[in-house]
Residue frames relative to the residue before (quaternion, step in Angstrom):
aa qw qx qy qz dx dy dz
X 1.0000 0.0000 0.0000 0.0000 0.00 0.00 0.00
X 0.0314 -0.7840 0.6186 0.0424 3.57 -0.72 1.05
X 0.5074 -0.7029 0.3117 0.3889 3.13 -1.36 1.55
X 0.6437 -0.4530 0.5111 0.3454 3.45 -1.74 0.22
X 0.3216 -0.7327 0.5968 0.0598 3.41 -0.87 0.90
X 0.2419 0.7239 -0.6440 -0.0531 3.55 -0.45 1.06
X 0.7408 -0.4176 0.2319 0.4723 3.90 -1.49 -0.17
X 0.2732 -0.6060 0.7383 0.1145 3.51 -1.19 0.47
X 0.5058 -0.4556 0.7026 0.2073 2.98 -2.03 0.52
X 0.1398 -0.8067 0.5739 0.0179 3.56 -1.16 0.49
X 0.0729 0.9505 -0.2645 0.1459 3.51 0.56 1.03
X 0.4506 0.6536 -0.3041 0.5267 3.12 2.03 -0.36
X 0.8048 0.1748 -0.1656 0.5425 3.32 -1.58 0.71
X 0.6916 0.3444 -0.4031 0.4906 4.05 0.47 0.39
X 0.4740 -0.6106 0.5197 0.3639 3.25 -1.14 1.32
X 0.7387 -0.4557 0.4716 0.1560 3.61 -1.81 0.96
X 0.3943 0.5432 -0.5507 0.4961 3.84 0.34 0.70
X 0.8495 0.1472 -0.3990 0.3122 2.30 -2.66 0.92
X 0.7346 -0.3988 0.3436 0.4281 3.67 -1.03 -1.08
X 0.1686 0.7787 -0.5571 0.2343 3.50 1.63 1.03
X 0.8209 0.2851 -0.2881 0.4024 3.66 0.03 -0.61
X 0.4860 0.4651 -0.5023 0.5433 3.71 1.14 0.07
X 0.7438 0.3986 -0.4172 0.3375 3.65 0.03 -0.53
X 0.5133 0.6661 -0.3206 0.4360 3.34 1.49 -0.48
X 0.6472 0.5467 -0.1399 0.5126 3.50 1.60 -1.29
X 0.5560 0.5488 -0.2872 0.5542 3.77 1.26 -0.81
X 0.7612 0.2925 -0.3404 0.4681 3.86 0.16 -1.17
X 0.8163 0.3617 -0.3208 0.3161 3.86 0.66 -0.65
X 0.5709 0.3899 -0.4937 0.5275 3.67 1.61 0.56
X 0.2031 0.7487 -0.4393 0.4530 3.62 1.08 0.78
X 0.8222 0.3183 0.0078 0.4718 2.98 -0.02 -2.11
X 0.4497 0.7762 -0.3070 0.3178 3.71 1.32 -0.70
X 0.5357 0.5737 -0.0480 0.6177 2.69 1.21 -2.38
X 0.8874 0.1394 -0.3182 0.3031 3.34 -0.76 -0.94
X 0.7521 0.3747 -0.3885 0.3781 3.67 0.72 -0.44
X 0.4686 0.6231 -0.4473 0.4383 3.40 1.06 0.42
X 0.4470 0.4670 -0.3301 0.6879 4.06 1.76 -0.40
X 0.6209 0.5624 -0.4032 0.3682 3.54 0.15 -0.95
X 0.7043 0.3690 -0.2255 0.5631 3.95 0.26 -1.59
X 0.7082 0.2946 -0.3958 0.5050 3.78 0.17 -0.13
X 0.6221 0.2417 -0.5456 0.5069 3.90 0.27 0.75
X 0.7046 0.4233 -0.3695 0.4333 3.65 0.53 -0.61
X 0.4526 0.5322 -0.5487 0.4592 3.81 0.83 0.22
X 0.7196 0.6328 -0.1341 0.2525 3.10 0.89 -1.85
X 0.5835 0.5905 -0.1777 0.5284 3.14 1.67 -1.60
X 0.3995 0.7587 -0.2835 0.4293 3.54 1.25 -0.94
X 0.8337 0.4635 -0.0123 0.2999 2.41 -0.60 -2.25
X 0.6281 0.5560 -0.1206 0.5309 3.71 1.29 -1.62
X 0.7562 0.4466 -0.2136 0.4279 3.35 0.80 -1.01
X 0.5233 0.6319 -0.2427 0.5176 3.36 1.36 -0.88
X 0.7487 0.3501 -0.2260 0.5155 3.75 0.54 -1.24
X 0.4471 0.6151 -0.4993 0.4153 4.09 1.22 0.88
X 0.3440 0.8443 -0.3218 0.2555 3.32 1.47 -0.69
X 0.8362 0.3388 -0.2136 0.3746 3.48 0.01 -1.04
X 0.7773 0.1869 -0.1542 0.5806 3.42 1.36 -0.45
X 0.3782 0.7379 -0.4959 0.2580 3.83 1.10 -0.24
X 0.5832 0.6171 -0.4132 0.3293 3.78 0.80 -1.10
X 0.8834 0.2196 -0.0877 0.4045 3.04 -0.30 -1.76
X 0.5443 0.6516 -0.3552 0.3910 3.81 1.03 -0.77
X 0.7912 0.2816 -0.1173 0.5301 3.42 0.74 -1.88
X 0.8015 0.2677 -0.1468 0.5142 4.16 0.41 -0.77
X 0.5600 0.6667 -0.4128 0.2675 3.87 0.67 0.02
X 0.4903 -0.5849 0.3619 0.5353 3.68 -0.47 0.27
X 0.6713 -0.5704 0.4261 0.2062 3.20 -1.80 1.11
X 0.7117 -0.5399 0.2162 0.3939 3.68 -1.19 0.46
X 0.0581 -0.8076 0.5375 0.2355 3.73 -0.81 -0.60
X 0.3220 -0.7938 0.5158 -0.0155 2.79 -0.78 2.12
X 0.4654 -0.6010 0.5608 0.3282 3.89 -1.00 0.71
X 0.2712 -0.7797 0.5292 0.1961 3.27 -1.45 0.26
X 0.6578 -0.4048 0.3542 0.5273 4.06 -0.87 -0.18
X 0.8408 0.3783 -0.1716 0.3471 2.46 0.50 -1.36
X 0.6285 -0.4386 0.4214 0.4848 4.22 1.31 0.14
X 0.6302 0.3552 -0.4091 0.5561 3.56 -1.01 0.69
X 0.1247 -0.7103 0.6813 0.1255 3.31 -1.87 0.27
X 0.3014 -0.7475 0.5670 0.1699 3.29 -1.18 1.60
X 0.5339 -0.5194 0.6384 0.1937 3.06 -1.94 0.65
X 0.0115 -0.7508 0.6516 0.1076 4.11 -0.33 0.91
X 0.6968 -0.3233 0.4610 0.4443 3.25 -1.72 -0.43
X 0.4182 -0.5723 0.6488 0.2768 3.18 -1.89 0.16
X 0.0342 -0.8328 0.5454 0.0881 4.01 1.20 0.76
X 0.5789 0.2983 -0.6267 0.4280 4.01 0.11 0.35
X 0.5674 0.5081 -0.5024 0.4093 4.32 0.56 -0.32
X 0.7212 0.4875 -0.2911 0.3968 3.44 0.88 -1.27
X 0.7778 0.2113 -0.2175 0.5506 3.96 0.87 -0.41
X 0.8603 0.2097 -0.2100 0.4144 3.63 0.44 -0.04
X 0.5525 0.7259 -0.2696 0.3085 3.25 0.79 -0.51
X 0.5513 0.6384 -0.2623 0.4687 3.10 1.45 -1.58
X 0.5836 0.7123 -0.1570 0.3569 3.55 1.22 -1.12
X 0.7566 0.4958 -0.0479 0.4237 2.85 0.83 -1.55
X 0.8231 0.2400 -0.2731 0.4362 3.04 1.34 -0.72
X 0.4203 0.6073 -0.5027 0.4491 3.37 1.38 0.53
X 0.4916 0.6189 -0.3576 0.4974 3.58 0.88 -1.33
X 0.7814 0.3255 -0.3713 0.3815 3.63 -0.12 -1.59
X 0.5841 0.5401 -0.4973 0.3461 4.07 0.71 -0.85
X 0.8172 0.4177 -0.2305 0.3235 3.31 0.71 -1.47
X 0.4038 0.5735 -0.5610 0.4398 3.62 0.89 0.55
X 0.7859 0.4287 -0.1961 0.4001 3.68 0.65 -0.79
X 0.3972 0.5237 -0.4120 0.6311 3.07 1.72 0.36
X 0.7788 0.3436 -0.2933 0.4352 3.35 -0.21 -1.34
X 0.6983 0.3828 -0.4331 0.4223 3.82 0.30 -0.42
X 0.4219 0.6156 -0.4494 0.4910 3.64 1.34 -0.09
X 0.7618 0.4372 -0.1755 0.4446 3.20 -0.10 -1.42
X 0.7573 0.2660 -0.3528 0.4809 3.90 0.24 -0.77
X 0.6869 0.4544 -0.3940 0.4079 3.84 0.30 -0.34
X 0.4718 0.5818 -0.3942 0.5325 3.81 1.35 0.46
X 0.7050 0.5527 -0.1210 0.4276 3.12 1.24 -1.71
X 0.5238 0.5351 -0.2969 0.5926 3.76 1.40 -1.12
X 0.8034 0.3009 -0.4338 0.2754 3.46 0.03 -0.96
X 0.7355 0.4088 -0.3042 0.4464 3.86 1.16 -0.87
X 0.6218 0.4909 -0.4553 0.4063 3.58 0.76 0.19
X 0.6469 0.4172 -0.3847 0.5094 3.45 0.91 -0.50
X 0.7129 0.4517 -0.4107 0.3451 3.72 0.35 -0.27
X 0.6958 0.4590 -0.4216 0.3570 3.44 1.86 -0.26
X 0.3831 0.6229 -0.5574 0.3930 3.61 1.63 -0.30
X 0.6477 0.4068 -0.4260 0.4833 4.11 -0.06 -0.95
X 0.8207 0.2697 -0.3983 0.3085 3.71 -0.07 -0.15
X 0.4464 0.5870 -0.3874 0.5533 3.55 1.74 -0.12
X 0.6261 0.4872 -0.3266 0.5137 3.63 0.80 -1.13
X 0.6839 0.4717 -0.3380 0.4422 3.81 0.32 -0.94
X 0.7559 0.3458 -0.3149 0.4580 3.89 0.31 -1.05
X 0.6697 0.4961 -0.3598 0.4194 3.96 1.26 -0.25
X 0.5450 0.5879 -0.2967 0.5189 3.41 1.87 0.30
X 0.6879 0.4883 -0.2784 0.4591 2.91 1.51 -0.70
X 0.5406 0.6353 -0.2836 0.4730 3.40 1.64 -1.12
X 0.8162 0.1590 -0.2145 0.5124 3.64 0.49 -0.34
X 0.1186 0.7337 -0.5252 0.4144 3.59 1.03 1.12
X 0.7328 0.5124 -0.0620 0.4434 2.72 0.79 -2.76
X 0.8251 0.2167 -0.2535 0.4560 4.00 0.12 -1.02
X 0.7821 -0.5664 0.1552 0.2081 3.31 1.19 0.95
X 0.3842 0.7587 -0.2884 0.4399 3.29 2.40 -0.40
X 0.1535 -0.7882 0.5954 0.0252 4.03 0.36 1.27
X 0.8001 0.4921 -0.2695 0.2123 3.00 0.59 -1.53
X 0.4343 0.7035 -0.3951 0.4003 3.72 1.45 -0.16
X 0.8107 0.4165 -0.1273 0.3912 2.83 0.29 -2.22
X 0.6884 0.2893 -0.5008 0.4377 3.64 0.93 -0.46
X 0.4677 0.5307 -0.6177 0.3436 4.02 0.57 0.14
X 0.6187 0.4012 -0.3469 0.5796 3.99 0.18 -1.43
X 0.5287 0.4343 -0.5573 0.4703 4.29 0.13 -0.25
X 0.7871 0.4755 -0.2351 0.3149 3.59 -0.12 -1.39
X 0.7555 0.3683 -0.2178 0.4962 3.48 1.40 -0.48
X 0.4603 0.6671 -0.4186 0.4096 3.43 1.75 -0.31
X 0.5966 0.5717 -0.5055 0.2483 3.92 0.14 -0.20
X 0.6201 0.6189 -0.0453 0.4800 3.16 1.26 -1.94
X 0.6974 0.5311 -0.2101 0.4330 3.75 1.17 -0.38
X 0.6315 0.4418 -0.2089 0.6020 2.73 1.52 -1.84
X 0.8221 0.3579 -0.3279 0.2974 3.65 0.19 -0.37
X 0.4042 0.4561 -0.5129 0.6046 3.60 1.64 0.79
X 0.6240 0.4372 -0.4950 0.4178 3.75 0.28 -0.57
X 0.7027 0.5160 -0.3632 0.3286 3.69 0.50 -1.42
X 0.5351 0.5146 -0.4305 0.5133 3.89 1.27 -0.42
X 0.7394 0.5561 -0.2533 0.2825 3.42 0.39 -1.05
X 0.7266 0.3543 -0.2842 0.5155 3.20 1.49 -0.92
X 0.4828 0.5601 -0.5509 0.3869 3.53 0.94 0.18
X 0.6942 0.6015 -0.2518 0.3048 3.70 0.95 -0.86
X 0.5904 0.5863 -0.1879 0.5218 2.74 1.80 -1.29
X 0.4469 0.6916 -0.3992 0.4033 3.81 1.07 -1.16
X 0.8790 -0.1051 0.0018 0.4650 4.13 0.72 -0.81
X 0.4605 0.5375 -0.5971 0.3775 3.72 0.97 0.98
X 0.6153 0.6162 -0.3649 0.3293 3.17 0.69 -0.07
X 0.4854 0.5841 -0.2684 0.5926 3.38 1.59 -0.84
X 0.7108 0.4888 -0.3612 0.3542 3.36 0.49 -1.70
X 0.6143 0.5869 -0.2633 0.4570 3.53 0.56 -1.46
X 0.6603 0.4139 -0.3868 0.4931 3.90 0.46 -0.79
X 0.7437 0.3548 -0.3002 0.4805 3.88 0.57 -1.36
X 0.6120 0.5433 -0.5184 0.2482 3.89 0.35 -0.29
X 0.5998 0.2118 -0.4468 0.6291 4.01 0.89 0.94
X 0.6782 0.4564 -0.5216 0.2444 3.77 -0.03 -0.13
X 0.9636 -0.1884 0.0587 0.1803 2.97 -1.90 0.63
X 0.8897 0.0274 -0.0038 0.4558 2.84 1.63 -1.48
X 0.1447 0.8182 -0.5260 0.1813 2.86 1.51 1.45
X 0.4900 -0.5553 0.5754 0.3471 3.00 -1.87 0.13
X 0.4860 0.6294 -0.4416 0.4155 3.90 1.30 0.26
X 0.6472 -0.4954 0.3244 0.4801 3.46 -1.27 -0.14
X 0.2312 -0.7083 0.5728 0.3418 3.21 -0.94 0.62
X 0.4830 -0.5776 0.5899 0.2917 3.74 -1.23 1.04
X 0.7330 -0.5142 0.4441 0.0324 3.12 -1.69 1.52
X 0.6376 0.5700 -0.1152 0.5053 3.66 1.24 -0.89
X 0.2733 -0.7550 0.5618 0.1988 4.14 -0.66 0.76
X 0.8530 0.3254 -0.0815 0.3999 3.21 1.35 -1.08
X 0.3975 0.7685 -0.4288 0.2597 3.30 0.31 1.61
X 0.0141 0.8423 -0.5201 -0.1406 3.49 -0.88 -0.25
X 0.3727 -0.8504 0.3469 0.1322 3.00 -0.70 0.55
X 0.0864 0.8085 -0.5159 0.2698 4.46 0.55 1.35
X 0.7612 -0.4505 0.3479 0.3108 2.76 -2.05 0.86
X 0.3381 0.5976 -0.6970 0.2068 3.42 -1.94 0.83
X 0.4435 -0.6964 0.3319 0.4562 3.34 -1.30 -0.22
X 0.8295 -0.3617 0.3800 0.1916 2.53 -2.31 -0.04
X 0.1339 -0.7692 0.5488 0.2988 3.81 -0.93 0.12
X 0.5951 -0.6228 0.5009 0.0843 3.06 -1.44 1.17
X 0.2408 0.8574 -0.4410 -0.1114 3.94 0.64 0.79
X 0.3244 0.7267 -0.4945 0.3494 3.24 1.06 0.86
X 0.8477 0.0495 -0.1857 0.4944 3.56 1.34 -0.36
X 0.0688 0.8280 -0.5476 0.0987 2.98 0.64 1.16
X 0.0880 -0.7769 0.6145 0.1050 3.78 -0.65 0.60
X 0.0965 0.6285 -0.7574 0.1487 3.53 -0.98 0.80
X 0.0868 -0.6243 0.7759 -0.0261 3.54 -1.26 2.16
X 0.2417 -0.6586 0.6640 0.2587 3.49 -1.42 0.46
X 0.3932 -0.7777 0.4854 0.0700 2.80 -1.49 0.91
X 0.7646 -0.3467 0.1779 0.5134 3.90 -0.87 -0.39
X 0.6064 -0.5076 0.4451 0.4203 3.93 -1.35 0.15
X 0.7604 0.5433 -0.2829 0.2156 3.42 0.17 0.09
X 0.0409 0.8302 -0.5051 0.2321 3.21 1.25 1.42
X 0.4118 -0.6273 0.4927 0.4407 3.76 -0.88 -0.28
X 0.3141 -0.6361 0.5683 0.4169 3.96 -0.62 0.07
X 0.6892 -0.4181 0.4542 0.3793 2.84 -2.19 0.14
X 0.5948 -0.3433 0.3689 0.6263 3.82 0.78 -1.15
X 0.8167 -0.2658 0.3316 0.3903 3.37 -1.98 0.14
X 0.2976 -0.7204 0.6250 -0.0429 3.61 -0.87 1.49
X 0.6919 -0.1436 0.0745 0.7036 3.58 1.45 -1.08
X 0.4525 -0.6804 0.5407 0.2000 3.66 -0.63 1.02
X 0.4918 -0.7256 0.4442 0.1852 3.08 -1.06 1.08
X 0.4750 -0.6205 0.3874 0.4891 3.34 -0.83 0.33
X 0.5659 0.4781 -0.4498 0.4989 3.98 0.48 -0.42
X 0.5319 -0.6613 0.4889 0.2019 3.43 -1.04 0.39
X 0.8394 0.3429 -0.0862 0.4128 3.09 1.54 -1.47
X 0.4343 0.6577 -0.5156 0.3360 3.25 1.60 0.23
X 0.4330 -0.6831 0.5569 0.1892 3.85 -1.33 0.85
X 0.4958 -0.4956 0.5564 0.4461 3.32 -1.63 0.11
X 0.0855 -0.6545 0.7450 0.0963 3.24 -1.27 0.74
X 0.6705 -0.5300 0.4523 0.2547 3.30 -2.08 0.95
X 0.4698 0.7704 -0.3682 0.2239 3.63 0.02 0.81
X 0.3110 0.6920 -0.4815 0.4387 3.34 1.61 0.90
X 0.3782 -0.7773 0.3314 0.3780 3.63 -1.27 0.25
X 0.4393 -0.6479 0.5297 0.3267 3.81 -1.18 0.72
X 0.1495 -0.7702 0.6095 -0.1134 3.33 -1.95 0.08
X 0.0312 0.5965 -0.7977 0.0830 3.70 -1.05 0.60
X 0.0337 -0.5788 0.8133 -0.0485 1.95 -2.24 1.64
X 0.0811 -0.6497 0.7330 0.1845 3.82 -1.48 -0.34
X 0.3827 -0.5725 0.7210 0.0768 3.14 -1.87 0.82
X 0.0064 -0.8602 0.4703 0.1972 3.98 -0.22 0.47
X 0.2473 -0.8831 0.3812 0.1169 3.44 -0.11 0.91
X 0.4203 -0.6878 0.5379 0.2468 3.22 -1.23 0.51
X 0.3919 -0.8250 0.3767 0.1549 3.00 -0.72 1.33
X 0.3022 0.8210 -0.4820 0.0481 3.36 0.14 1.20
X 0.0599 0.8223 -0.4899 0.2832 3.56 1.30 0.79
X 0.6819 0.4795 -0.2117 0.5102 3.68 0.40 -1.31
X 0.8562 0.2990 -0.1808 0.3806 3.16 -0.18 -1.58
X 0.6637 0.5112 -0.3679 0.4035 3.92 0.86 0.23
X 0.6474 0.4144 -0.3523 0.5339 3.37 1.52 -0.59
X 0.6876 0.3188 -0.4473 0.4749 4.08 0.83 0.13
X 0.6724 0.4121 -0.5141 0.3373 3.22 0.79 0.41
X 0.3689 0.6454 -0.3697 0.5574 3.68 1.90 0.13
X 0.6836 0.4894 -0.2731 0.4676 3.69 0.81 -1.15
X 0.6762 0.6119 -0.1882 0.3646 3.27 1.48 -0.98
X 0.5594 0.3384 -0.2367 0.7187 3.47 1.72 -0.83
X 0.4366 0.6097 -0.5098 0.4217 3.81 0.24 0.30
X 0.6886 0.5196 -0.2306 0.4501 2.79 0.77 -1.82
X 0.7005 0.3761 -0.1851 0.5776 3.57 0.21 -1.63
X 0.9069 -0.1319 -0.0428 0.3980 3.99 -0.46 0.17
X 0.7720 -0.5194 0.3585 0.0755 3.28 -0.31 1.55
X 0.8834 0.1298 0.1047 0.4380 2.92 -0.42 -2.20
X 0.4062 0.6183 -0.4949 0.4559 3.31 1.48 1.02
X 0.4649 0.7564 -0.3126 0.3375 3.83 1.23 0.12
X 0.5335 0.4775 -0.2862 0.6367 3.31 1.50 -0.66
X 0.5496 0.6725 -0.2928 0.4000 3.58 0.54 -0.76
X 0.8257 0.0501 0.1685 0.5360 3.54 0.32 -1.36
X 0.2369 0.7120 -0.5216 0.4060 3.57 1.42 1.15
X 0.5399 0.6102 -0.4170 0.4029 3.53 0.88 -0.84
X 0.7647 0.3800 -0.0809 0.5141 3.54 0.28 -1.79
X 0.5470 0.5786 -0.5171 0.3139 4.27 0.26 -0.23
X 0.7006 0.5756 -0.2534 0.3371 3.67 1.15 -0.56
X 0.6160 -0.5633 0.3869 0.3918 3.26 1.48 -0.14
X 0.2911 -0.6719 0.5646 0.3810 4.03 -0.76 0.12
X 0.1676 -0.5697 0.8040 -0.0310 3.08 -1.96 1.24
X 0.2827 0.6791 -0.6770 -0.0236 2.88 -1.67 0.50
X 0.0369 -0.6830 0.7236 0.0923 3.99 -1.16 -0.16
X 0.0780 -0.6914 0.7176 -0.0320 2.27 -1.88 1.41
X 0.8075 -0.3710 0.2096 0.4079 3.90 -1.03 0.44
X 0.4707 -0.6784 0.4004 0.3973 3.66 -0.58 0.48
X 0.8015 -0.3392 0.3168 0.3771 3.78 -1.21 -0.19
X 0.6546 -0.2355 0.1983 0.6905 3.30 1.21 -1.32
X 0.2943 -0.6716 0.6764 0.0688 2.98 -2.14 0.35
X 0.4865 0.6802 -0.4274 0.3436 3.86 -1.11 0.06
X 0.4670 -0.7000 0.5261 0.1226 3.54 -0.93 0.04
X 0.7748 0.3193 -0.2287 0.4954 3.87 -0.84 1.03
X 0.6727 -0.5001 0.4346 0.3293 3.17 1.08 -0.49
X 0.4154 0.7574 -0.3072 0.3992 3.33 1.47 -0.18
X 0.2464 0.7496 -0.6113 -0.0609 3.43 -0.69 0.53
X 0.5878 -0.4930 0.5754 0.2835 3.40 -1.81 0.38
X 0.5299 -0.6656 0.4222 0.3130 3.55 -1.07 0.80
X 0.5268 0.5778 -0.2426 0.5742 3.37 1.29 -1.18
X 0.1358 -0.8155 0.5383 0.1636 3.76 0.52 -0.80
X 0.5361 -0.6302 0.4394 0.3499 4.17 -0.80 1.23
X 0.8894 0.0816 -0.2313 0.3857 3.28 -0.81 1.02
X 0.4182 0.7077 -0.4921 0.2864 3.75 1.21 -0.08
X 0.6542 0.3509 -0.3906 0.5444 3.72 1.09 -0.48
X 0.6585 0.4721 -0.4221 0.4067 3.63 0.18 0.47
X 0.5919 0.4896 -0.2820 0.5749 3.26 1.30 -0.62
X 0.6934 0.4200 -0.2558 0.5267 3.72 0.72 -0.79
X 0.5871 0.4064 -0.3814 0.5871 4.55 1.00 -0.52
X 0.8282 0.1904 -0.4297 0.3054 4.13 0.97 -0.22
X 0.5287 0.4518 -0.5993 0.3963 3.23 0.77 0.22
X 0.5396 0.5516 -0.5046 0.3873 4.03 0.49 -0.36
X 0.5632 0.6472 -0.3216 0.4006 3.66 0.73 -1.13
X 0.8582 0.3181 -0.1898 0.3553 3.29 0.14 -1.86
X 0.4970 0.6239 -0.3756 0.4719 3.67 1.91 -0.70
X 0.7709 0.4149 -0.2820 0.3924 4.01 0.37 -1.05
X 0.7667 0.3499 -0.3638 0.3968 3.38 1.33 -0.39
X 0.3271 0.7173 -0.4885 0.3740 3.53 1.29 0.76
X 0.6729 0.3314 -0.4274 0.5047 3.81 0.54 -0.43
X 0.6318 0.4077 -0.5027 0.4265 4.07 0.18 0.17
X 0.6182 0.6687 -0.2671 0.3151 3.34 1.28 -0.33
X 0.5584 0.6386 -0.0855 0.5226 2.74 1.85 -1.30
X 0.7703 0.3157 -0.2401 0.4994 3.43 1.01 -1.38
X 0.5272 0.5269 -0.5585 0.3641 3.73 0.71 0.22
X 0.6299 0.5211 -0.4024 0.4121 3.85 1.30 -0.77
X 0.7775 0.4515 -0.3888 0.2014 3.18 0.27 -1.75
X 0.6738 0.5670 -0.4653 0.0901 3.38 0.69 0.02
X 0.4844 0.7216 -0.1730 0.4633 3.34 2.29 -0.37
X 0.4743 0.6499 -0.4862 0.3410 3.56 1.56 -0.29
X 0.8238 0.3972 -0.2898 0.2821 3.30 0.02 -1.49
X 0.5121 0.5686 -0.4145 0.4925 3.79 1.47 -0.60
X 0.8520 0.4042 -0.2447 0.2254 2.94 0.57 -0.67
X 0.4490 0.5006 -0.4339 0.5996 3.43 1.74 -0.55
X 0.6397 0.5823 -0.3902 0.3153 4.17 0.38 -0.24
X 0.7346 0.2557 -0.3084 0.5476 3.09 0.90 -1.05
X 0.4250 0.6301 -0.4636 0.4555 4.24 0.73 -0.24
X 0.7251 0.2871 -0.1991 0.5935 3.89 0.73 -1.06
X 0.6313 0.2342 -0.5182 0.5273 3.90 0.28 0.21
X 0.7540 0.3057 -0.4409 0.3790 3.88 0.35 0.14
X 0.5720 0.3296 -0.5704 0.4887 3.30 0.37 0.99
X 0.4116 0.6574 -0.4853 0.4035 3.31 0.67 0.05
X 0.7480 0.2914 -0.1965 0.5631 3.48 0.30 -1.60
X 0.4994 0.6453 -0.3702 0.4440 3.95 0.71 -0.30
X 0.5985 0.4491 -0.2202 0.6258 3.72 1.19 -1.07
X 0.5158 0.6514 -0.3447 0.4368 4.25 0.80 -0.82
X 0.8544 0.3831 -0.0455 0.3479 2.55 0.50 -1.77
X 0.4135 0.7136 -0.2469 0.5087 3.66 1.61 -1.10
X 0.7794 0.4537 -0.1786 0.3934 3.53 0.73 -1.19
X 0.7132 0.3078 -0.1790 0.6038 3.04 1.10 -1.01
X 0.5177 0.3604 -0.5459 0.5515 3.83 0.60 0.99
């Protein structure tokens, strides 16, 4: 997945005239707004994901039931909540840690460029003589700077945190899997997950316990199922607000190259062997069942590196639309 390109303002290297630095001020109390909604679903998503823990392993990724047959023998079935929802769950879980990657990079260089758009658009009407702005945005600048200054102390290492909480040498679980990564997309909603079961007559994987006749067959009698994971759609609004700190600093690309591609990962198939033959335990169910357990327990440290950045932030997002509304008027 490659991020969507949308338009940027382009303001570097051009002398400071007209409504360059207000438009500069529009796209980054934009992004403000939205990635300040963002951390409060991805705290939330967190938070939701975290409370799968105690039963997510064996329920959602464990090997699937095994149903006797008429005919003698016991089949090996799917694990149909891995086969319709699960997949989900463990993309969803990567891409929360992307997206909180990506937006707490984004918070820290968009909010430092609104103060320097905001300065040069104080200065710009300094010059044609417009007092009455700059001493309004004056009168509200204290109260701002001193929600931002909380924020950037916070910001200074949740952002780090949020990169190291899958790498090599976290102090989280490490996930079971060589080949992942972890990038923007959305989120799953496990407040409404829906999963209806459905009739007995799935196909099995193969023979759990061979029958004692030789010639009796697998017959289609395992149960079936649909599920969905609804997701919060936060795919969009993180790559333009990525596009947005692009925009405002460049050499923030190396930075958040990791996460622009989207989460990938792969994990062993269902089963393996020959004839039809399956293990009860089934090839890779304990790997499927250590990552979804992994990515569920290390959601509440995840959570507590955000939740403390919500309220600074929904503060300093609402005193910059505040002065944004100041300023609206007097254009």
């Amino acid at each position: 997945m490659m991020l969507t390109c949308i338009p940027v303002l382009s303001v570097a290297g051009t002398p400071l005239q007209g409504a360059s630095p207000l438009q500069g001020m529009q796209s980054d109390a934009a992004a403000i707004q939205s990635m300040a909604q963002n951390w409060t679903t991805l705290e939330n998503a967190a938070s939701g994901y975290a409370a799968l823990a105690p039963y997510a392993a064996q329920e959602w990724a464990g090997p699937g039931p095994v149903v006797s047959t008429p005919m003698g023998g016991e089949e090996q079935c799917h694990n149909i909540h891995w086969d319709t929802v699960t997949n989900q769950l463990v993309t969803g879980g990567l891409n929360i840690f992307g997206d909180a990657e990506a937006e707490a990079y984004a918070i820290q260089t968009i909010t430092a460029d609104f103060q320097t758009q905001l300065a040069d658009y104080e200065v710009q009407q300094a010059k044609v003589g417009n007092m009455a702005i700059v001493d309004q945005i004056n009168a509200q600048k204290g109260p701002m700077n001193a929600s931002l200054n909380t924020l950037m102390s916070l910001l200074s290492t949740t952002g780090d945190q949020v990169a190291a909480a899958l790498s090599p040498g976290t102090t989280l679980h490490p996930l079971p899997i060589q080949h992942w990564q972890a990038g923007v997309g959305n989120v799953p909603d496990l407040s409404a997950v829906q999963y209806i079961a459905g009739l007995n007559d799935g196909a099995p994987i193969g023979w759990a316990v061979e029958p004692v006749r030789g010639l009796a067959r697998l017959i289609d009698v395992c149960p079936t199922g649909t599920g969905n994971v609804p997701m919060y759609n936060l795919s969009g609004p993180v790559n333009s607000n990525v596009q947005q700190m692009l925009a405002d600093s460049p050499s923030m690309a190396q930075v958040v190259q990791s996460v622009e591609g989207g989460s990938t990962y792969s994990v062993p198939g269902p089963f393996s062997g020959s004839a039809g033959i399956v293990p009860v335990d089934g090839f890779g169910d304990d790997t499927r069942m250590q990552l979804v357990k992994a990515l569920a327990s290390d959601m509440q440290p995840l959570a507590q590196y955000m939740q403390p950045l919500r309220q600074p932030l929904t503060l300093y997002s609402q005193q910059v639309q505040q002065i944004m509304a100041e300023v609206q008027h007097a254009n």
